[in-house]
One Martini backbone bead per residue (centre of mass of N, CA, C, O) as a GRO file, in nm:
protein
   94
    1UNK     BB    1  -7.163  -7.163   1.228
    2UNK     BB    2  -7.256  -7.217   1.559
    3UNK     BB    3  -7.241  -6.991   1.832
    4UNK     BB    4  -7.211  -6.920   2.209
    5UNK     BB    5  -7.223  -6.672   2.458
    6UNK     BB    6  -7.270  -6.422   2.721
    7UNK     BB    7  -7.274  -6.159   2.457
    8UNK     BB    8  -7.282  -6.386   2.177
    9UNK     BB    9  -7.404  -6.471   1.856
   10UNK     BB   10  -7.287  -6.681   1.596
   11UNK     BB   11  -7.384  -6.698   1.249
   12UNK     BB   12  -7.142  -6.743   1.074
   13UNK     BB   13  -7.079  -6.365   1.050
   14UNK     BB   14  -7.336  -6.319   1.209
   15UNK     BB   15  -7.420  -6.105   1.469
   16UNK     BB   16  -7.532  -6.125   1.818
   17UNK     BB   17  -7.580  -5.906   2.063
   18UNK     BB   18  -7.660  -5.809   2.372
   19UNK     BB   19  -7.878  -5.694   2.544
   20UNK     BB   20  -7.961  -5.462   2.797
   21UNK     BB   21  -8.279  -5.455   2.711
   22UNK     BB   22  -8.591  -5.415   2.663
   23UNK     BB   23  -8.810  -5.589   2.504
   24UNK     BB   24  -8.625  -5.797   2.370
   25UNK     BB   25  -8.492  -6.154   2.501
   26UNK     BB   26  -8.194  -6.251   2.439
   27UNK     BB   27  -8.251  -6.551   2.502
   28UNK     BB   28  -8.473  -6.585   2.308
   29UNK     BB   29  -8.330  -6.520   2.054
   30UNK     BB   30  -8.076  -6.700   2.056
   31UNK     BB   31  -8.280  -6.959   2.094
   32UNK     BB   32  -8.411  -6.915   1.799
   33UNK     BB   33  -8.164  -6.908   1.657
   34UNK     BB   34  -8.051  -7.176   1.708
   35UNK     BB   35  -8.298  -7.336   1.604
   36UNK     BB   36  -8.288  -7.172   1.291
   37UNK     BB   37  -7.992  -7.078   1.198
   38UNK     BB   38  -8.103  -6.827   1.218
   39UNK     BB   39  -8.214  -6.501   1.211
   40UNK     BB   40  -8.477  -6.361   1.346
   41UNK     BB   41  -8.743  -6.248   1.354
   42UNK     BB   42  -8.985  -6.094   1.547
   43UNK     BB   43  -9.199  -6.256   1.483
   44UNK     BB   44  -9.073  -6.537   1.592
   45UNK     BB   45  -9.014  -6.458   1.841
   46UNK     BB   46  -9.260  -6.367   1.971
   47UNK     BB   47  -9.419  -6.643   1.922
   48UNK     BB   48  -9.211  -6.830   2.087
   49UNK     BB   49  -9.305  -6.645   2.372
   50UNK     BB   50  -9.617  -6.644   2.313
   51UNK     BB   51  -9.649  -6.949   2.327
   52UNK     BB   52  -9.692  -7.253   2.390
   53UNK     BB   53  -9.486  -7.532   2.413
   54UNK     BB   54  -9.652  -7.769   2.369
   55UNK     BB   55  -9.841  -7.533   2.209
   56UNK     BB   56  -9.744  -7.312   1.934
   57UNK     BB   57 -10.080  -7.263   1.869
   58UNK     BB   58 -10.096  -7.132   2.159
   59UNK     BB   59 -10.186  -6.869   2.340
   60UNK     BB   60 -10.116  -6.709   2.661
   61UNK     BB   61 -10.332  -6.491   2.511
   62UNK     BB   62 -10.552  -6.279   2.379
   63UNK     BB   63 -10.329  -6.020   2.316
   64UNK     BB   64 -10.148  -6.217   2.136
   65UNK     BB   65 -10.324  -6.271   1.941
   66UNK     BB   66 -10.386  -5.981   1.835
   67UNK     BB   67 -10.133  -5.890   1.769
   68UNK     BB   68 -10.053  -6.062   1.538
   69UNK     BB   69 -10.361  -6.019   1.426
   70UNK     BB   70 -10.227  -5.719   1.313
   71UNK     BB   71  -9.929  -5.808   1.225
   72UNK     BB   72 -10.044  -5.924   0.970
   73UNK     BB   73 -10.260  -5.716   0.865
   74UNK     BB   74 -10.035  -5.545   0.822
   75UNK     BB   75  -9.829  -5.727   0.602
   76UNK     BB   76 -10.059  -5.730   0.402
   77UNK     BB   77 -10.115  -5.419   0.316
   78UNK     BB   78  -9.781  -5.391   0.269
   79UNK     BB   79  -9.802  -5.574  -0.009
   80UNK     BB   80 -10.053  -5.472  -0.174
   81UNK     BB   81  -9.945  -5.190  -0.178
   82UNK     BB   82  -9.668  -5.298  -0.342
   83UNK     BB   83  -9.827  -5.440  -0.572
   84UNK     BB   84 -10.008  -5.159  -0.665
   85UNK     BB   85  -9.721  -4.965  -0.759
   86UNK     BB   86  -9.640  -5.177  -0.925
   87UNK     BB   87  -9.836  -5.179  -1.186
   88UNK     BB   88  -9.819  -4.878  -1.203
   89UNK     BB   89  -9.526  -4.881  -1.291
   90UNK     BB   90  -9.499  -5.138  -1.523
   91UNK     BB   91  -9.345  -5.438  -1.418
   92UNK     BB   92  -9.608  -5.548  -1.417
   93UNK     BB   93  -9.877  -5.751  -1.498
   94UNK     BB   94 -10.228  -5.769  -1.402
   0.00000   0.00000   0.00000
């Protein structure tokens, strides 16, 4: 079940409380985490605010695209990396 305040967020057991400041629009992740019925990461919030909304597809500048294409190549490279650590480690077979 999903509850909404003007402090708190409760999705379920999980609370998300108000941000006071800080880069994250608590608006903006609450109304993401509402849609989503579950808690988002920083990356659905980033693409939610960050993208038009007409087309979900195309960014409000080259900035916030350049920084996502930045934010998917680290998080491609720490797979990558972590699944080369389980073969050496024996855990899987290359």
């Amino acid at each position: 079940m999903m509850t909404s305040s003007d402090s708190m967020l409760t999705i379920g057991t999980q609370r998300i409380f108000r941000q006071s400041g800080g880069p994250t629009n608590p608006t903006a992740h609450r109304s993401v985490a509402i849609e989503l019925g579950r808690i988002p990461s920083q990356s659905e919030v980033f693409l939610r605010t960050h993208t038009r909304k007409k087309d979900r597809g195309q960014f409000v500048n080259e900035r916030s695209e350049q920084q996502i294409e930045q934010h998917k190549a680290e998080i491609k490279r720490l797979e990558d990396e972590r699944a080369a650590h389980i073969v050496m480690l024996g855990f899987r077979n290359p």
